[in-house]
C-alpha positions in Angstrom: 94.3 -200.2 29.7 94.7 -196.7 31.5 94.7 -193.6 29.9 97.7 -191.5 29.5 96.6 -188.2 31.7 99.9 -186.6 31.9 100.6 -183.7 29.6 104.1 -183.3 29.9 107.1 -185.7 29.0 108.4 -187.7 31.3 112.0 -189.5 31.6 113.2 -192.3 33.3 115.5 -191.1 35.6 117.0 -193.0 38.4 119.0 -190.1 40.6 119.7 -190.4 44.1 117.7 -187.9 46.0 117.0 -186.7 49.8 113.1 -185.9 50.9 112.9 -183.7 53.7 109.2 -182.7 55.3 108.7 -181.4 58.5 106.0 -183.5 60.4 102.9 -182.4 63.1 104.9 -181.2 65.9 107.6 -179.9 64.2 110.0 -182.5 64.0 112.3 -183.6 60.4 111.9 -186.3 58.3 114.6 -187.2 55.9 114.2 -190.5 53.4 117.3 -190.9 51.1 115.5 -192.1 48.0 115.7 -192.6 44.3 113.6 -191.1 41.5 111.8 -193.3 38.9 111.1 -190.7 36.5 111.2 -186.7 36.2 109.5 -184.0 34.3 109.6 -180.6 34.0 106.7 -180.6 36.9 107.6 -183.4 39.2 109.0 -186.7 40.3 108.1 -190.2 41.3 109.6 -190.8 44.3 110.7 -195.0 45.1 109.7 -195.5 48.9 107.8 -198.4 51.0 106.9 -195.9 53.3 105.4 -192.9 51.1 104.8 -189.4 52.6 101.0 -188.2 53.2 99.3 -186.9 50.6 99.7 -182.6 51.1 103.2 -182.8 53.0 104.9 -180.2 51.9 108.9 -181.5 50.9 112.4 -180.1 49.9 114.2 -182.3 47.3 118.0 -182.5 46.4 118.3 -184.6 43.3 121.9 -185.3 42.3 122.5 -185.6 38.7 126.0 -187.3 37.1 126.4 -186.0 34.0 128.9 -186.9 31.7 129.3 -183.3 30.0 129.7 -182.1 33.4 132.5 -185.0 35.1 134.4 -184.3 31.7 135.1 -180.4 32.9 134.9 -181.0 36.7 136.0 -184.3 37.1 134.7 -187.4 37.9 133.0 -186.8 41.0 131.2 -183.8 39.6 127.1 -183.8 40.3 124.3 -181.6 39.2 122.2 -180.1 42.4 118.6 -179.4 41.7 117.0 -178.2 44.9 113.0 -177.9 44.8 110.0 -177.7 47.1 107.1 -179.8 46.1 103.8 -181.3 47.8 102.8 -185.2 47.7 100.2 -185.4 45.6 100.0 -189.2 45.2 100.9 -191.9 46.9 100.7 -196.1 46.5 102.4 -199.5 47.2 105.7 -198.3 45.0 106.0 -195.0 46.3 104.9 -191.4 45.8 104.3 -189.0 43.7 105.9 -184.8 44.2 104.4 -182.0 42.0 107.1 -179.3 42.1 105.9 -176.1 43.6 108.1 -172.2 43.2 111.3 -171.7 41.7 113.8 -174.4 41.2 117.5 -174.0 42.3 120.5 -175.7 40.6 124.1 -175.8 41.8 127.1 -177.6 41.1 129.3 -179.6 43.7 132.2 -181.3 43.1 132.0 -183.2 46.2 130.4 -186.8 45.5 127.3 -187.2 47.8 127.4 -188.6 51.3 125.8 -192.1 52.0 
């Protein structure tokens, strides 16, 4: 059985999120992807195809939340913009320790797919 290392709470959290990382010779990368879980520090990332280990990242998480549809409206969505670096990486996906300050916004348009 593994040990527990983490020493914050995480949550299961399944949001739909966009991965942006700018690659060798300068070119963009951007995975649409879903989070597994979330804490206070970072996400796991679902992908087949994780980042390398080091990349530097911008996130968008998009959060419904019910408080929040009930005074905006239905299509109402939490925006928590971060930067991050992959710091782990396997068969399921990968792991993003958030890095700086964290920006949220609201947007009452529903997101784009």
């Amino acid at each position: 059985m593994l040990e527990e290392k983490r020493k914050l709470e995480r949550f299961s959290l399944h949001a739909p999120t966009i991965v942006e990382a700018k690659r060798d010779l300068g070119s963009t990368v951007v995975l649409n992807l879903i989070t597994k879980d979330i804490s206070s520090a970072g996400a796991f990332v679902v992908t087949p195809e994780p980042l390398e280990e080091g990349a530097f990242v911008r996130m968008e998480m998009f959060l419904s939340l019910e408080t929040l549809q009930n005074i905006l409206g239905r299509n109402s969505r939490v925006i928590v913009q971060v930067r991050g670096r992959v710091v782990r990486s396997d068969d399921l996906g990968m792991a993003i320790a958030f890095e700086g300050r964290h920006k949220i916004r609201l947007n009452t348009a529903p997101p784009e797919n």
